[in-house]
C-alpha positions in Angstrom: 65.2 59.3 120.6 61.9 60.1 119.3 62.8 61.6 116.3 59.5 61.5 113.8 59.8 59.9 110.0 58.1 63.1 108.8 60.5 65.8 110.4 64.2 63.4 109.7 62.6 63.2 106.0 62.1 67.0 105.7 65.1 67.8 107.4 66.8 65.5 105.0 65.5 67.5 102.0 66.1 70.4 103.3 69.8 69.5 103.7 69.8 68.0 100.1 68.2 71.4 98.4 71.4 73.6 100.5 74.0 70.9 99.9 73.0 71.4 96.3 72.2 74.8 95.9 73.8 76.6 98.5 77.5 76.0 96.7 76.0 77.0 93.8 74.8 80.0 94.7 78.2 81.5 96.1 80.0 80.3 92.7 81.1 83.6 90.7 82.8 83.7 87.7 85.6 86.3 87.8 86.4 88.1 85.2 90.3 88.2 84.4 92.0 91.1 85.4 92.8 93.7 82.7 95.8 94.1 80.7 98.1 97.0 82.5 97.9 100.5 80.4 101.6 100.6 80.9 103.7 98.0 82.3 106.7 100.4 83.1 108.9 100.3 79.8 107.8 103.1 78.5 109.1 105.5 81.7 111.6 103.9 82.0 112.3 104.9 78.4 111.8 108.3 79.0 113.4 108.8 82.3 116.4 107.2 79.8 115.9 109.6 76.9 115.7 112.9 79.7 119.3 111.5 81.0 120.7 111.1 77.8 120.0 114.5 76.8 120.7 116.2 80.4 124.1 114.6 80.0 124.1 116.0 76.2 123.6 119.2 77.0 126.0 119.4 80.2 128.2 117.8 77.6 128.3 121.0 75.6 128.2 122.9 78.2 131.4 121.7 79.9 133.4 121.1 76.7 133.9 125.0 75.9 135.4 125.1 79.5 138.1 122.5 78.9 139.4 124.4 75.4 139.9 127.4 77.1 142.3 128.2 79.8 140.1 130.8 81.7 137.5 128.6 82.3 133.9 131.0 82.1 131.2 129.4 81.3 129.9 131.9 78.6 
């Protein structure tokens, strides 16, 4: 095991310079994701609102039908 002062000692700072910059180095600071443009609500609303007035109009459209005994649609 003849292992020289001079080449343990350098390999010894060369470990200590990666052990201390090496981590460093692959360390990024992520920036947080951003805030969704719509988180869903929204359609949902509207897909609500088209529903409401398909069953409006179908209402309408129906009703006319049930007064009469002959049962056209116009």
């Amino acid at each position: 095991m003849a292992i020289s002062r001079v080449s343990f000692g350098a390999m010894l700072v060369v470990a200590l310079v990666f052990s201390i910059f090496l981590p460093a180095a692959q360390a990024q600071n992520l920036a947080p994701a951003p805030a969704p443009a719509s988180d869903g609500t929204s359609i949902d609303q509207g897909i609500a609102y088209v529903l409401m007035l398909v069953a409006l109009v179908l209402t309408y459209l129906i009703h006319p039908m049930d007064a009469t005994s002959s049962y056209r649609l116009f």
